[in-house]
C-alpha positions in Angstrom: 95.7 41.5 144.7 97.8 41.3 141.7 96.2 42.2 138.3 96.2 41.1 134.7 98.0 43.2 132.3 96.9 43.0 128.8 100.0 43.5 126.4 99.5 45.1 123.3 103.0 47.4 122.7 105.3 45.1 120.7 108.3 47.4 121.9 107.5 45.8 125.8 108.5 42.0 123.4 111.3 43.2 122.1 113.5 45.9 124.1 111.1 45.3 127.7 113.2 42.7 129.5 113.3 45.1 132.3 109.9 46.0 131.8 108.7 41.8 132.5 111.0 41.7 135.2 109.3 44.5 137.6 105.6 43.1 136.4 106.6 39.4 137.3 108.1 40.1 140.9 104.9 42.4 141.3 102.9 39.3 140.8 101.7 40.1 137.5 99.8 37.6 135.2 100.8 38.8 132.0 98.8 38.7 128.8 100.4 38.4 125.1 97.9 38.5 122.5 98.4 36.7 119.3 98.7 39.7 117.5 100.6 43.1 118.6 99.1 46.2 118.4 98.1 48.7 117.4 95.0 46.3 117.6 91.4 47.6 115.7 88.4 47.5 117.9 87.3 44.2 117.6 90.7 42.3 117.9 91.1 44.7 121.3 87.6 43.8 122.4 88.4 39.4 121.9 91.6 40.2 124.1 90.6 42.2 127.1 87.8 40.7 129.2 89.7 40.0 132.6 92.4 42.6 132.3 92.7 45.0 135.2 95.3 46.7 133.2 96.9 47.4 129.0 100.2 48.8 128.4 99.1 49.3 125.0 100.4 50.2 121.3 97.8 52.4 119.5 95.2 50.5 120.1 91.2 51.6 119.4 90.3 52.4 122.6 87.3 54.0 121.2 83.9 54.9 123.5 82.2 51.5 121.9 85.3 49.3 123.6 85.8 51.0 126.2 82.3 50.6 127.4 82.1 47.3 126.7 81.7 44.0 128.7 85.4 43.6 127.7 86.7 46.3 129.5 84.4 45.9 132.9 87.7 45.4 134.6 89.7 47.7 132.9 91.3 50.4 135.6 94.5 51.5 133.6 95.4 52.3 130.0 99.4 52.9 130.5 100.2 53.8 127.2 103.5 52.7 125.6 104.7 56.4 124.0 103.4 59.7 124.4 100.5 59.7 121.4 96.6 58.9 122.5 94.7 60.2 120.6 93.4 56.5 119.3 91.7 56.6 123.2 88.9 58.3 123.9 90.3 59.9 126.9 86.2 61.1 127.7 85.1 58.0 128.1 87.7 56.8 130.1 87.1 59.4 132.1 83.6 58.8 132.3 84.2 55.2 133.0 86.8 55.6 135.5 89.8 54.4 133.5 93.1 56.2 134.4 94.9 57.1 131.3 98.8 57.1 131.8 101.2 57.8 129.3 105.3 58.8 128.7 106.1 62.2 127.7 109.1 63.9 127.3 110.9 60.5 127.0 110.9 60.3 123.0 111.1 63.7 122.4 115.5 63.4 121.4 114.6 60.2 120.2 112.3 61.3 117.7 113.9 64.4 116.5 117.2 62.4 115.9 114.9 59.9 113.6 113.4 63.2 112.0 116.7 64.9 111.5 117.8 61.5 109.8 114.5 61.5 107.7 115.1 65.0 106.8 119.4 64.6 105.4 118.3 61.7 103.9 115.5 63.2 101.5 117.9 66.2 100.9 120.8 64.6 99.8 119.0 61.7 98.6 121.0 58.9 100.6 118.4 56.0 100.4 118.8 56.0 96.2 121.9 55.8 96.7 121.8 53.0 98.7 119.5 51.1 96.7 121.4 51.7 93.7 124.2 50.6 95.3 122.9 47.4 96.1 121.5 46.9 92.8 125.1 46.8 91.4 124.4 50.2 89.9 126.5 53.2 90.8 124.6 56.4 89.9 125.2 59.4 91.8 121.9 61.5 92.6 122.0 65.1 92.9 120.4 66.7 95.7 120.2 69.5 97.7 121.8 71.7 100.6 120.9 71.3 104.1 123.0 74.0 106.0 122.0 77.5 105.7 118.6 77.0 104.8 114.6 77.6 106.2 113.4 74.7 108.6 109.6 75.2 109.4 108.3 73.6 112.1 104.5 72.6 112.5 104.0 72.3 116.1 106.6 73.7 118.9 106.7 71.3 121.9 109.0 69.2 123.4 110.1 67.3 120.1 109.6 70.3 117.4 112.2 72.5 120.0 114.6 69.3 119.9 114.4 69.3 115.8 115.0 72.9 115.9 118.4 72.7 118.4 119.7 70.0 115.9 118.7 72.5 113.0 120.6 75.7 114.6 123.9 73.6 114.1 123.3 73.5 110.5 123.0 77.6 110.7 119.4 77.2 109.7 116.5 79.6 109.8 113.9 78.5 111.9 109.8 79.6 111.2 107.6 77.9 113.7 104.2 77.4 113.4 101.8 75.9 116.7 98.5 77.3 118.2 99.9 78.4 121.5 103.4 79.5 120.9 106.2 78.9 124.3 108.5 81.1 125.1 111.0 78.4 125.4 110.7 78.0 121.5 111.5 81.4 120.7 114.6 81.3 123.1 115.9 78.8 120.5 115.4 81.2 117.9 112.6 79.9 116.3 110.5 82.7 114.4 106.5 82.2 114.6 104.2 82.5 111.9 101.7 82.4 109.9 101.4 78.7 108.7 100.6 80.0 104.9 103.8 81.9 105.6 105.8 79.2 107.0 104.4 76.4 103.8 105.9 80.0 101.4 109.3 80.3 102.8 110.1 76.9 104.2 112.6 74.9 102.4 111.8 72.1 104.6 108.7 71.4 106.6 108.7 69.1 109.7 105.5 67.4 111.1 105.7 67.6 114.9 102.1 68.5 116.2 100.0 66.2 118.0 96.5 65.0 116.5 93.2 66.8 117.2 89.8 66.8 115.8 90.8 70.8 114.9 94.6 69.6 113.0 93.3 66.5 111.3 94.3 67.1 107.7 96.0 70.1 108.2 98.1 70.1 105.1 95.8 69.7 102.2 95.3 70.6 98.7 95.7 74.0 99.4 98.4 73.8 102.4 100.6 71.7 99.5 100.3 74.4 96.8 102.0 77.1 99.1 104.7 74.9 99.2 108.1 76.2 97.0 108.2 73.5 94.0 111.8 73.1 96.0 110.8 71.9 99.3 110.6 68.7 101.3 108.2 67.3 104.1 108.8 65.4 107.2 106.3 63.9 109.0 107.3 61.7 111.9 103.8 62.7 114.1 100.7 61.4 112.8 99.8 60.4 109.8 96.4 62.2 109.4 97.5 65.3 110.0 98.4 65.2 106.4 96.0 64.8 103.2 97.7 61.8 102.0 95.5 62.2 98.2 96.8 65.9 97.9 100.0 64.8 98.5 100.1 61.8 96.2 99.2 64.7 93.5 101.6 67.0 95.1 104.7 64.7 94.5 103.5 63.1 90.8 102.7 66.5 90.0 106.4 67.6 90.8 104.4 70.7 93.0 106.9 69.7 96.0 110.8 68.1 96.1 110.0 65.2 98.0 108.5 63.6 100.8 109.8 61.5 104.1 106.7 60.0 105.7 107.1 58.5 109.3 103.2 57.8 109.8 100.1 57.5 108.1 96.4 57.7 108.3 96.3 54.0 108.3 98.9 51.9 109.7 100.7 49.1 109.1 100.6 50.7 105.5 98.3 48.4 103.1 100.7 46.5 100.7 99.5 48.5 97.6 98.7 52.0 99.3 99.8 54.1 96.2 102.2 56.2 98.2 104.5 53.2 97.9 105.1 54.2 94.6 105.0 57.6 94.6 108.0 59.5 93.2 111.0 61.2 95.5 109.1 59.5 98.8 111.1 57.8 101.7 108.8 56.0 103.5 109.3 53.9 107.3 107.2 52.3 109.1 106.3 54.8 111.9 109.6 54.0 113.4 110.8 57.0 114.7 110.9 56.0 118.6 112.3 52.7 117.8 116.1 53.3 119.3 116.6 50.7 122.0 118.0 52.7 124.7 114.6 54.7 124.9 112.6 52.2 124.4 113.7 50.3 127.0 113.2 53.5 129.5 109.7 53.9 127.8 108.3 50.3 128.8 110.3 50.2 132.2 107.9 53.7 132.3 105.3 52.6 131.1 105.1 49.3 133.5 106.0 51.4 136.9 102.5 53.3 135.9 100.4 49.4 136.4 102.6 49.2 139.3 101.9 52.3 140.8 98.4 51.8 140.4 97.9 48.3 141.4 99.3 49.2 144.8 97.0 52.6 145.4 99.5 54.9 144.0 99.4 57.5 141.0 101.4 57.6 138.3 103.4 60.0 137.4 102.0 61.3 134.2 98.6 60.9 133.5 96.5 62.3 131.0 93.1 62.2 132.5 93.5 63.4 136.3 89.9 64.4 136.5 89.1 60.8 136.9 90.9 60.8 140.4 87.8 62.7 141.8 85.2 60.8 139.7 82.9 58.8 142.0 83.1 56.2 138.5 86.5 55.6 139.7 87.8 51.8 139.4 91.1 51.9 141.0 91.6 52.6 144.9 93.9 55.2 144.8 95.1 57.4 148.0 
């Protein structure tokens, strides 16, 4: 029996052409909401009764929602990217919902966008620009990139693929993350403490994913061991920085500057204040937005409904606990 598949990840609209195709020969009925994620709870709640299936943006798939009358046919979650923590993976367990997802398929993507971030701040590129189109021409001074200390907060697949772009600007690498791989130190990357790593860093790069234990990580006091000299790069997740303490950090002149992939709340509000905050580059959490991977990601992301619709796993899935739960929804063999 073919099953509805909900469709919240903008990227399937835009780079999934591939992605529509495999769905529609597999029978598919496909579901476009009226709004793209990454949907609230009660806009995801009004758009998912009947769906078997959501290849889904950040959407709050939250214990309330998933429980609900809205998701009695829910079976899969196929998330578009590698981030879920806006799902609460226990109660899709508990409910029976397989949780899939894509990793290791952004991580070069993401670092490239994070490198970028990271030039750009330093040698301040974007005022230039912006000058530049305002029929000004005023040369900003900025600062070296080679030869200095990268830190990186978190040492997975994407914080390793910052740190191989890094070693070809001959730069030191400190490394910060909670379980240390080997791999990481093979690439030269030196772990510490993070006070020690926020002391010596010239730049700091935001690459860990979001847990209850890392949610505001970098705080007032995280910010204040930070040279007056440095930058930050964060293209992971928006709460694992205090975005107040950082507002005072860079009005305060207590850190360089600031390139912000993500935030607590996105799409960023119109007036959030860090829209005006000084020596900030700000994007709107488009790090995985280069069109060769995103096509790979929702051709991914659409085998996983596939897979599952006709009694197969996918390949990666977050929760697979739920294959021996007696709750489970899908027939799997």
């Amino acid at each position: 029996m073919a099953w509805k598949v909900l469709l919240t990840a903008r990227a399937l609209n835009e780079v999934g052409a591939g992605a529509f195709e495999i769905l529609r020969k597999s029978s598919c009925e496909l579901v476009i909401p009226p709004k793209f994620g990454p949907l609230p709870a009660d806009a995801l709640l009004a758009v998912l009764p009947g769906a078997d299936a959501v290849i889904a943006s950040m959407d709050k798939f939250t214990a309330e929602v998933i429980g609900s009358p809205a998701a009695a046919n829910l079976k899969l979650i196929s998330r578009w990217g590698v981030g879920y923590d806006a799902i609460d993976i226990a109660a899709a367990t508990r409910h029976g919902i397989i949780v899939a997802y894509t990793p290791g398929m952004l991580n070069e993507t993401v670092a490239d966008c994070a490198f970028a971030l990271l030039l750009t701040l330093a040698r301040r590129i974007h005022l230039g620009h912006m000058g530049m189109i305002q029929g000004e021409w005023n040369p900003a001074w900025g600062n070296d990139v080679f030869g200095k200390t990268l830190g990186v907060l978190g040492c997975g697949r994407i914080g390793q693929a910052v740190a191989r772009r890094a070693s070809g600007f001959n730069m030191r690498l400190l490394g910060y993350d909670v379980a240390p791989q080997e791999q990481a130190r093979k690439l030269g990357i030196e772990f510490v403490s993070l006070d020690e790593l926020l002391a010596q860093s010239d730049f700091v790069s935001l690459h860990s994913a979001l847990t209850p234990e890392n949610r505001g990580l970098l705080g007032e006091a995280q910010l204040r061991r930070m040279k007056p000299s440095a930058y930050l790069i964060n293209t992971a997740r928006g709460a694992l920085v205090d975005e107040g303490a950082l507002l005072r950090a860079l009005e305060e002149k207590r850190i360089a500057g600031a390139a912000l992939d993500a935030f607590s709340v996105e799409p960023l509000p119109p007036d959030h204040p860090l829209r005006k905050a000084p020596n900030i580059l700000l994007t709107p959490h488009l790090a995985s937005f280069a069109r060769e991977t995103g096509e790979r990601v929702s051709m991914a992301s659409a085998e996983a409904v596939i897979q599952v619709m006709n009694r197969r796993r996918p390949q990666w899935v977050v929760n697979p606990e739920v294959f021996k739960s007696p709750a489970l929804r899908a027939v799997v063999d």
